[in-house]
Structure formats: structure tokens, C-alpha cells
Backbone as CSV, one residue per row, in Angstrom:
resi,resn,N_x,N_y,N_z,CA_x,CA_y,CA_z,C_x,C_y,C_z
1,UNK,0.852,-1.160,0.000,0.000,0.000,0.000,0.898,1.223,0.000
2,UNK,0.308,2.694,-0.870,1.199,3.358,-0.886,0.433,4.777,-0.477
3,UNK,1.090,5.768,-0.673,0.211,7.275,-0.720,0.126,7.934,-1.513
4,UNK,-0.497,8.221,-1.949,-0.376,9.214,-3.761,-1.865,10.118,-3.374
5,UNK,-1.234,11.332,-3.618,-2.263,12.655,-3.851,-2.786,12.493,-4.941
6,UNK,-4.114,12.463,-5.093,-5.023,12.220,-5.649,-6.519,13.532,-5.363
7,UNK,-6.979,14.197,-6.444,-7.863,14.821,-6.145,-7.407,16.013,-5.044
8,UNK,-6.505,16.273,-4.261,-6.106,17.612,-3.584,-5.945,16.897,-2.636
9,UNK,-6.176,15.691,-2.307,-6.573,14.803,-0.732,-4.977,13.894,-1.143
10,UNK,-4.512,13.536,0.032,-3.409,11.940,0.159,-4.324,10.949,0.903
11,UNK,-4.241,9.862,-0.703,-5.123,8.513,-0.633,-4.598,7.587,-0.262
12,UNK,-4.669,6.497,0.584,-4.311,5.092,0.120,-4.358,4.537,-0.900
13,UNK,-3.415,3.891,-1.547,-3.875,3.322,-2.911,-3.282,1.834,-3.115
14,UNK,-3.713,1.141,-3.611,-3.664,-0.262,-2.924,-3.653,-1.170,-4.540
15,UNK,-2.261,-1.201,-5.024,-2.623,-1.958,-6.478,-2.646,-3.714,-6.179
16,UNK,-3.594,-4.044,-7.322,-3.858,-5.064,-7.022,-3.430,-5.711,-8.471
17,UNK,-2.695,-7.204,-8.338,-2.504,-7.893,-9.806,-3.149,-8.704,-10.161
18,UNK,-3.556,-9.096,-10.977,-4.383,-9.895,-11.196,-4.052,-10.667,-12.570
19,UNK,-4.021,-12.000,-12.401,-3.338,-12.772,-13.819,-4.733,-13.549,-13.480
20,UNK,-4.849,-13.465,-15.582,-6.441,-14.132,-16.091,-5.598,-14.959,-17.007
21,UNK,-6.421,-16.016,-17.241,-5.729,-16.793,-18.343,-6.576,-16.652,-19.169
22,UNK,-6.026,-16.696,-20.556,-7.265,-16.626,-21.775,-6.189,-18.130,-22.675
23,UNK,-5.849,-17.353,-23.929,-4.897,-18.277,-24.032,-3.214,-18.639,-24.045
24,UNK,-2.630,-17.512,-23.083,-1.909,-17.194,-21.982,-1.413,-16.604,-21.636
25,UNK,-0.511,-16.160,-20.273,-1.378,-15.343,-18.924,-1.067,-13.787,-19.634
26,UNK,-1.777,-13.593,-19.257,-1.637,-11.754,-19.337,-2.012,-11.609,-17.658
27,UNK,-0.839,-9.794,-17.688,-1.330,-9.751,-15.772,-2.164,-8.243,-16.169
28,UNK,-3.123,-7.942,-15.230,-4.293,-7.262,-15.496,-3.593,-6.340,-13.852
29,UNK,-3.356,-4.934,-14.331,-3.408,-4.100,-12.448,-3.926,-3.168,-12.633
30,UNK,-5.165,-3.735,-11.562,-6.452,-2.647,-11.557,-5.786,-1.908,-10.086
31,UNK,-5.681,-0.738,-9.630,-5.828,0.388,-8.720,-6.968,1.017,-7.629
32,UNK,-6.927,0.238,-6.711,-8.267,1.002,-6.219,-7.473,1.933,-4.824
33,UNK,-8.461,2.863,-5.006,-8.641,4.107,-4.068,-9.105,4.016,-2.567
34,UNK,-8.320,4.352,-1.686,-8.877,3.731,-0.537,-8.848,4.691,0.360
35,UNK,-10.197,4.792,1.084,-9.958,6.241,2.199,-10.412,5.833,3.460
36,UNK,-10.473,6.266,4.696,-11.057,5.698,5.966,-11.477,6.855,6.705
37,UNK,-12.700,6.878,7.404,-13.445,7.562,8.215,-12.394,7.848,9.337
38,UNK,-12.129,8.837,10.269,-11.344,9.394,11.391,-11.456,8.080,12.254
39,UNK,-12.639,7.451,12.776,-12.624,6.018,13.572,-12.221,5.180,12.897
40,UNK,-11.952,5.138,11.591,-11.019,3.810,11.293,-9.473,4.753,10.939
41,UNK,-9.399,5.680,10.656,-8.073,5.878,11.028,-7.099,5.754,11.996
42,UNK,-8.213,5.798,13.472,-7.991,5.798,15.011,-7.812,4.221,15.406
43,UNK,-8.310,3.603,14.793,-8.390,1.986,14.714,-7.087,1.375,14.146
44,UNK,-6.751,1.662,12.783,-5.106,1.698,12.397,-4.104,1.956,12.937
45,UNK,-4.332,2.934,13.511,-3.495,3.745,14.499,-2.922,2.732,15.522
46,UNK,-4.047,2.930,16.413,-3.988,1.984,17.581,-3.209,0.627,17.258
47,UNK,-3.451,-0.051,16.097,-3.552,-1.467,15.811,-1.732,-1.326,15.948
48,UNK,-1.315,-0.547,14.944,0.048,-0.252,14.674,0.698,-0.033,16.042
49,UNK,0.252,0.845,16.712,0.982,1.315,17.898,1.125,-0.249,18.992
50,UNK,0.238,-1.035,18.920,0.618,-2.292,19.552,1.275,-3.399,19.012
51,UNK,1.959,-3.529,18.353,2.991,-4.344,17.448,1.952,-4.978,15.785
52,UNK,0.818,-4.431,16.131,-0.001,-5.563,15.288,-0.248,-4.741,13.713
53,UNK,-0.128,-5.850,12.823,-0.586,-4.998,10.981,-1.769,-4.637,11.108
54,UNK,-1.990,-3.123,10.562,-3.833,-2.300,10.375,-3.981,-3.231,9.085
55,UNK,-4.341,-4.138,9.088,-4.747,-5.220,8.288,-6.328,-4.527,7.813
56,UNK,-6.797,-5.089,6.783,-8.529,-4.915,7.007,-9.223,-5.975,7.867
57,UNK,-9.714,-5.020,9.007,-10.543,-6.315,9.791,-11.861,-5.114,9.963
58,UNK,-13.221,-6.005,10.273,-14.419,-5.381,10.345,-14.405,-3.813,10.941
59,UNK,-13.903,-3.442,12.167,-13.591,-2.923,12.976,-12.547,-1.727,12.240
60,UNK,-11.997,-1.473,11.234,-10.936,-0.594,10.582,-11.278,-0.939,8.827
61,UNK,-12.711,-1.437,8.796,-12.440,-1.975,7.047,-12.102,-0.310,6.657
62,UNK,-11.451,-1.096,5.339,-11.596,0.254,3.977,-13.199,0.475,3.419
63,UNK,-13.454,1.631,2.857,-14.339,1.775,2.143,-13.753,2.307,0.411
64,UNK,-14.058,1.522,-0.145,-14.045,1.436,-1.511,-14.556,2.726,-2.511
65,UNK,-14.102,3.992,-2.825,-14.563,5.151,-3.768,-14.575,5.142,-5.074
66,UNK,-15.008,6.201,-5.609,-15.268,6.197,-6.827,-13.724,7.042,-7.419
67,UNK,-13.362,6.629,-8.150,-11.734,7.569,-8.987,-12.504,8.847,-9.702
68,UNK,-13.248,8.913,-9.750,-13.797,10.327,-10.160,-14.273,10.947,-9.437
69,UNK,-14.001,12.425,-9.606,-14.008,14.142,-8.737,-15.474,13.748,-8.526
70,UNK,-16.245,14.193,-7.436,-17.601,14.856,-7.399,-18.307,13.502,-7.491
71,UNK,-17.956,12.562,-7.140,-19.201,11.167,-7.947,-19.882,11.191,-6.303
72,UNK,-21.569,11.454,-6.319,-21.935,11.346,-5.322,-22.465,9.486,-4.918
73,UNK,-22.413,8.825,-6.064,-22.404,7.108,-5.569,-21.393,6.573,-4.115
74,UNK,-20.359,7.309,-3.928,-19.370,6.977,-3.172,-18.786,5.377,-3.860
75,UNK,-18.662,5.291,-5.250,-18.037,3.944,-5.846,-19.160,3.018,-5.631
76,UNK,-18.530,1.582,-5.553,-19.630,0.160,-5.760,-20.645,0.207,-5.245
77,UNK,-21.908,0.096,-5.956,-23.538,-0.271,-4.978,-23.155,-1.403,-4.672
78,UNK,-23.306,-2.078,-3.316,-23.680,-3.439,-2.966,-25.454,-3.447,-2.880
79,UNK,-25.835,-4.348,-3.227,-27.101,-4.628,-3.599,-27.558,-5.442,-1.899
80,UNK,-28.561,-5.080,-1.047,-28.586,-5.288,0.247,-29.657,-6.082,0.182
81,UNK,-29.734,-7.245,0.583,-31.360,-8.229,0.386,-31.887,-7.771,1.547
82,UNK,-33.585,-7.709,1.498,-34.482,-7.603,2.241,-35.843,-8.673,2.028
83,UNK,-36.752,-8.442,3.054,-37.657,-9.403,3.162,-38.959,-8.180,2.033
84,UNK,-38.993,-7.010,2.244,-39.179,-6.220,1.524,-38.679,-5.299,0.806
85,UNK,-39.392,-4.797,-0.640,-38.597,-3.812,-1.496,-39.636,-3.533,-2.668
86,UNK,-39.074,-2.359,-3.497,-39.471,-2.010,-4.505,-38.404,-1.272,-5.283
87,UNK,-38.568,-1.003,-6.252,-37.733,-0.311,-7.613,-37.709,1.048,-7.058
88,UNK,-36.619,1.811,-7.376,-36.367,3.048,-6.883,-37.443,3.775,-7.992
89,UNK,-38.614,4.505,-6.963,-39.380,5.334,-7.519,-41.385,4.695,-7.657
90,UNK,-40.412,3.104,-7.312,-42.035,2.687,-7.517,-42.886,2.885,-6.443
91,UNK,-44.236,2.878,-6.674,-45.054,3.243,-5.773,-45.445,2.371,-4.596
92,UNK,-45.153,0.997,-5.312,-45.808,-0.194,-4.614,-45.108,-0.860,-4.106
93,UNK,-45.045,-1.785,-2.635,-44.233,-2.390,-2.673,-44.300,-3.955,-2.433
94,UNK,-43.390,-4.949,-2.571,-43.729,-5.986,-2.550,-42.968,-6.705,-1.809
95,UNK,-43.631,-8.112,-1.119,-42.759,-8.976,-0.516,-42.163,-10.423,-1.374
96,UNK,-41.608,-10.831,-0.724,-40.995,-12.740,-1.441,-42.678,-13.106,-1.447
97,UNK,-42.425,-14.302,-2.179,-44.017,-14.770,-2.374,-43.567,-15.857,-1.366
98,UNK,-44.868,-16.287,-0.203,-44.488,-17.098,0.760,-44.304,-18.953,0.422
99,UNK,-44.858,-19.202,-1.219,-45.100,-20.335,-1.297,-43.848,-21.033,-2.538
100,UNK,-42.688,-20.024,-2.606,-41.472,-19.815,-3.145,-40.546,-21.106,-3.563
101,UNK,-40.552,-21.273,-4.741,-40.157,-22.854,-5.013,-38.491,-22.241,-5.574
102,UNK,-37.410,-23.002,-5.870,-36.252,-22.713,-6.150,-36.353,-23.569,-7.582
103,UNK,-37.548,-23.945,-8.588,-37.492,-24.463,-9.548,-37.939,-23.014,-10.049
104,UNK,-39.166,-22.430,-9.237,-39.858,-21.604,-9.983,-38.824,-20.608,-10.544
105,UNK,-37.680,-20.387,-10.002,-36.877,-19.313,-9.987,-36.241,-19.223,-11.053
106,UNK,-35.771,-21.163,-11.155,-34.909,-21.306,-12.871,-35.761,-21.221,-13.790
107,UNK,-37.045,-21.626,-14.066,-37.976,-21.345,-15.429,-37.886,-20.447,-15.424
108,UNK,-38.235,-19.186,-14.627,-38.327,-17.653,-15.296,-36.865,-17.262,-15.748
109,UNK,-35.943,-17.770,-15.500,-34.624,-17.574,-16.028,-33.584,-17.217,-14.911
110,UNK,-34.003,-17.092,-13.549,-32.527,-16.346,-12.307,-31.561,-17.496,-12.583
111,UNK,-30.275,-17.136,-12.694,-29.023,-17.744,-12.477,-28.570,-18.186,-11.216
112,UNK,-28.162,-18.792,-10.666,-27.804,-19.033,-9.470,-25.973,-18.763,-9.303
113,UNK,-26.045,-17.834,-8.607,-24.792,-16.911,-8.748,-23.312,-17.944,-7.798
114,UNK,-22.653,-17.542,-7.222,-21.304,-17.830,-6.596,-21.868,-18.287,-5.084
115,UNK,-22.411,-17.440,-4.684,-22.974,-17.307,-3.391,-24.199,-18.382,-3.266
116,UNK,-25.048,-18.757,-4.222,-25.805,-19.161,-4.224,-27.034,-18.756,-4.195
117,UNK,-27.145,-17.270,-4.058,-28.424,-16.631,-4.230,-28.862,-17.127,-5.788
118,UNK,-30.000,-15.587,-6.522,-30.633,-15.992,-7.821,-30.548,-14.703,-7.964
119,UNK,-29.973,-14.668,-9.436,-30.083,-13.216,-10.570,-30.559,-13.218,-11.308
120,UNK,-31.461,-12.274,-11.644,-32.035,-11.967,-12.947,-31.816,-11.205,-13.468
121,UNK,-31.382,-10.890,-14.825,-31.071,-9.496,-15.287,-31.732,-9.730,-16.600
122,UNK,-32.862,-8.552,-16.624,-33.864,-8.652,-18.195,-33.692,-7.045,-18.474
123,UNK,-33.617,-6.920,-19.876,-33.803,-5.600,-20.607,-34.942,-4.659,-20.370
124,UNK,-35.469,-3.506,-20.683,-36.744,-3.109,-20.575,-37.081,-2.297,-21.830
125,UNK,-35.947,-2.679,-22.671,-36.615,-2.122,-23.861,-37.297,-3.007,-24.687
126,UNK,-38.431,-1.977,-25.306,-39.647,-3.286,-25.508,-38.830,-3.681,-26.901
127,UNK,-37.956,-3.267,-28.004,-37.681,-3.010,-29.029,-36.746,-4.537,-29.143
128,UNK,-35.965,-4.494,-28.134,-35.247,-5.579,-28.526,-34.359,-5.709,-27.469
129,UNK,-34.067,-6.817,-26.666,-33.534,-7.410,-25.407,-31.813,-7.185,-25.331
130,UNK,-31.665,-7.101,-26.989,-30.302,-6.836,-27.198,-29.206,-5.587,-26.857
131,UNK,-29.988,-4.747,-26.748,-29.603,-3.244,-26.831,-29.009,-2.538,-25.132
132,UNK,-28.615,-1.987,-25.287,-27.827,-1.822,-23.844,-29.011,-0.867,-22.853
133,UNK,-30.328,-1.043,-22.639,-31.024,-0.143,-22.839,-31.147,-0.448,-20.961
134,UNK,-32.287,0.165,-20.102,-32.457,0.422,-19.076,-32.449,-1.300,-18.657
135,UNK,-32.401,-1.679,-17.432,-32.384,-3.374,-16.377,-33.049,-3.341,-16.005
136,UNK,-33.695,-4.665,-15.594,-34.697,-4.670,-14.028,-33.730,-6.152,-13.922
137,UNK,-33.267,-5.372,-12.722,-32.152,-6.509,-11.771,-33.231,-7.028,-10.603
138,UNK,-33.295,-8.315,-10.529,-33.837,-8.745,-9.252,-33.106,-9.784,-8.885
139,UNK,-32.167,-9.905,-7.577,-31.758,-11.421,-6.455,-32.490,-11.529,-5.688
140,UNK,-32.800,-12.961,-5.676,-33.449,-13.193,-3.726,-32.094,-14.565,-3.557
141,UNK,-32.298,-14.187,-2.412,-31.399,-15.261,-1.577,-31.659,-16.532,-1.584
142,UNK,-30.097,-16.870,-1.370,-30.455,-19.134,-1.520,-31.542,-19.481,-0.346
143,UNK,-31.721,-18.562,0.813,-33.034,-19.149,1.593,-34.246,-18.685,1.150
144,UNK,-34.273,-17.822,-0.246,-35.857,-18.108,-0.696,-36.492,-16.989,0.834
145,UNK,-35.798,-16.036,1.079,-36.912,-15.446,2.001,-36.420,-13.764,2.151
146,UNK,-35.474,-13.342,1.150,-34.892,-11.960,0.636,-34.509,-11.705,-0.389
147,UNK,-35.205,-10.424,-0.981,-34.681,-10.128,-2.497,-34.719,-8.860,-2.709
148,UNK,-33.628,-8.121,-3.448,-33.711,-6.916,-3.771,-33.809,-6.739,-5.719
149,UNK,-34.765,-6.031,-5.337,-35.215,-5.332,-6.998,-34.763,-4.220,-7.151
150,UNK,-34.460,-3.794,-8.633,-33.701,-2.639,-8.938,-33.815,-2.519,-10.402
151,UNK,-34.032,-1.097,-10.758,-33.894,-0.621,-12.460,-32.462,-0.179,-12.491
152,UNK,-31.684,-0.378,-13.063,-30.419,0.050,-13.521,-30.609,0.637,-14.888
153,UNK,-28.957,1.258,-14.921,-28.786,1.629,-16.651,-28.487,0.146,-17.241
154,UNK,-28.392,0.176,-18.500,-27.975,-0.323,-19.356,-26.540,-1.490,-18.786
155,UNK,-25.322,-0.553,-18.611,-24.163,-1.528,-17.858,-25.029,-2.319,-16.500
156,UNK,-25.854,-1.809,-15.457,-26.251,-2.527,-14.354,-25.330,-2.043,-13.085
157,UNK,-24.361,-0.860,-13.261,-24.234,-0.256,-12.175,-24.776,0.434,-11.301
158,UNK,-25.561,1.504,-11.986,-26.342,2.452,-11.427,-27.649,1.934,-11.037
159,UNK,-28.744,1.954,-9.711,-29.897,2.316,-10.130,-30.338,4.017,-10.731
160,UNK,-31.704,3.375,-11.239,-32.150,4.572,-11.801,-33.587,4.806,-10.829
161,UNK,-34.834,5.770,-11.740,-35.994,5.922,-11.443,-36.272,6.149,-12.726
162,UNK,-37.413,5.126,-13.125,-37.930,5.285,-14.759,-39.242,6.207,-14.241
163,UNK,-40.183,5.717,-13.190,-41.500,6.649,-13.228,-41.237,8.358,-12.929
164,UNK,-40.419,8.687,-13.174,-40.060,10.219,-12.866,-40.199,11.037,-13.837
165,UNK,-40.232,10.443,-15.449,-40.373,11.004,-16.598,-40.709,10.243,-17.727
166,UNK,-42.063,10.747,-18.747,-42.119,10.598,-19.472,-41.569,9.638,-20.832
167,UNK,-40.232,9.631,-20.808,-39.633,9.386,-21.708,-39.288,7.586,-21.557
168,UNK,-39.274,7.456,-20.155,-39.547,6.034,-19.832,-40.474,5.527,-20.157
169,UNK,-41.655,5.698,-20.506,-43.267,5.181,-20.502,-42.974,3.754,-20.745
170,UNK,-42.133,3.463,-21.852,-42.256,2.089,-22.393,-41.526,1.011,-21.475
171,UNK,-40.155,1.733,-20.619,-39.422,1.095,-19.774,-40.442,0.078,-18.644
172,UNK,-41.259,1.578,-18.566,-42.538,1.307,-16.928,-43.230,-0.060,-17.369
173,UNK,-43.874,0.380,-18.959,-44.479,-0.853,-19.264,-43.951,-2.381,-18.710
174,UNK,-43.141,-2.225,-19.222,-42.219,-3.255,-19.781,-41.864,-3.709,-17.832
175,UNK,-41.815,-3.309,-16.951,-41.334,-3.613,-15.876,-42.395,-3.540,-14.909
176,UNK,-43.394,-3.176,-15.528,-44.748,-3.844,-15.084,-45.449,-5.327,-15.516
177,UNK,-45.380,-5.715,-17.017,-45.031,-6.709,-17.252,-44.429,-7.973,-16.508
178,UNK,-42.885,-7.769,-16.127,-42.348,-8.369,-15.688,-42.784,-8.812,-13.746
179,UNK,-43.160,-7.561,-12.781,-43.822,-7.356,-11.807,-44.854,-8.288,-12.376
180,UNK,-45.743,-7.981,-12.781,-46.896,-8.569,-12.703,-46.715,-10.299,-13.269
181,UNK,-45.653,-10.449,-13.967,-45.337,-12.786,-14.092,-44.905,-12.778,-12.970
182,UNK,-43.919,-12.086,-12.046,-43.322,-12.249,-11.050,-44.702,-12.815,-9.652
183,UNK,-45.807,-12.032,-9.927,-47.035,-12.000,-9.042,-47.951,-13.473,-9.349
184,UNK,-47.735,-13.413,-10.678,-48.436,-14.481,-11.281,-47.752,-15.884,-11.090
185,UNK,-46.298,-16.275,-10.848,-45.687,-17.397,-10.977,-45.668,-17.512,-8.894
186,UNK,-45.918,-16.468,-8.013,-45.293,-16.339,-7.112,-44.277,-16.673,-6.027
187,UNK,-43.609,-15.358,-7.698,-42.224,-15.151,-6.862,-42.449,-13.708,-5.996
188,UNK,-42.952,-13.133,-6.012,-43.575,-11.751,-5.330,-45.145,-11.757,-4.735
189,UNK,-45.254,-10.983,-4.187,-46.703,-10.615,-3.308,-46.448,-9.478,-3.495
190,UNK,-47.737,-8.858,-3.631,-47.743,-7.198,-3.359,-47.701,-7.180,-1.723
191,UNK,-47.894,-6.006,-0.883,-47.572,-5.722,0.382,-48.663,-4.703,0.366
């Protein structure tokens, strides 16, 4: 780990290597930005001052930023499961459906990720599935009893809010649609 001024501020900066094999190795070094709240600075501190490495432990983690000036995301969304949720902006909200099968989950198409939860990631443009156009991201968890829903852009970083304007109309459709098989197969309940 090193220090490099960055943005007017002195960052932690923490390169990381990374060798992928394709068909052979190339090394990949991605850079991430690392800053800590005054209590985890005080936590480092301390750790150091008693013979011990400010390692990342719960108690002193890093928080992860964005490399660009002004980004009010503060870097990575982690996506947080709940027993309830709705789409940023929607009106309604909904719970897990209580009678929740882990077959029902693969016919509609969720992947079953690393962790073992379920992803879905469907387009919302009515035009064609292909196009990098607005998401409706939904996981629920491998216990079938938390899931978070979300409209993203196109990449699936950002959420958005489609009911805020006009210009979405077809997005809304289209993710009402999907809400409403979700109600119909039940994988959702309204609330």
C-alpha cells in the first residue's frame, strides 16, 4: 500500500494484480482508491501502535470510492437483500411470495450466482432485449426469504428511477409486465 495525492486529498492506494488466463497469462493491475473515516483511522493507528498490521478487519475496514471528482455514488452499490422492497421510484411495494419454489426461480430464467443466491437481469426495452437499454435486476437469496429489486442503466451499475419522466413510458411498461409474471408465478406478493 502506498500514498499518492489524488484529487487535492493523500489517498491510500492499494494496487492489485491480477493474472487471467485466456490463451496465456496476461497480468491485469487494476488500482483502487482507498480512504477511511477518522474512527477507522484511530483503529489503524492503535492497531500499529501495539505491534499488530492495520490489516482490514471489520472494525478498521476500507471503504471502496469512486476515482472520479464529485461522484456522489461513493463507488460500488452493494445490492442489500431484504424481506421487503421495490424499484427506486415505484409506488408499490412488494414482498418474497411465501409459497417460493427454487425451480420456480430457474424457469423464469434467475441464475444461481457464486454465493448461491438468484439473478435476474432482463432488458426493458420493448424493441429488442439486445440493446444496452435500461435493467430490471432482481436477487433473492439461496433461503428463498430476501430479495432486492432494482432498475439500472444499461451496464447494471447504477440504479435509476424510470416513473419520474415521461420518456420512460415504455421502460414502466415493460417492468410492469415483468412485476406482474413475477405475481403471477409467485415469486412476489404485493404488500
Amino acid at each position: 500500500m502506498e500514498k499518492k495525492t489524488l484529487f487535492g486529498q493523500s489517498r491510500d492506494v492499494l494496487n492489485l494484480w491480477v493474472v487471467k488466463r485466456v490463451h496465456n497469462a496476461r497480468v491485469l493491475r487494476f488500482t483502487l482508491i482507498l480512504t477511511r473515516s477518522p474512527a477507522q483511522k484511530s483503529a489503524c493507528k492503535d492497531l500499529s501502535r501495539n505491534g499488530q498490521s492495520p490489516a482490514i478487519t471489520p472494525e478498521a475496514a476500507y471503504t471502496p470510492t469512486s476515482t472520479r471528482a464529485g461522484s456522489r455514488s461513493g463507488g460500488l452499490v452493494i445490492m442489500a437483500l431484504a424481506s421487503t422492497g421495490s424499484a427506486q421510484g415505484d409506488p408499490k411495494t412488494y414482498r418474497i411470495g411465501s409459497n417460493l419454489k427454487r425451480f420456480t426461480l430457474i424457469d423464469l430464467g434467475f441464475v444461481p450466482t457464486k454465493n448461491g443466491n438468484f439473478q435476474l437481469q432482463r432488458s426493458l426495452d420493448p424493441n429488442s432485449p439486445y440493446t444496452a437499454a435500461n435493467k430490471l435486476k432482481m436477487t433473492v437469496a439461496k433461503t428463498l426469504d430476501k430479495f432486492q429489486l432494482d432498475v439500472t442503466t444499461g451496464n447494471g451499475l447504477k440504479a435509476i428511477n424510470i416513473f419520474k419522466n415521461d420518456s420512460t413510458k415504455e421502460n414502466v411498461e415493460q417492468y410492469e409486465y415483468w412485476i406482474n409474471n413475477f405475481i403471477e408465478r409467485g415469486v412476489l406478493e404485493p404488500k
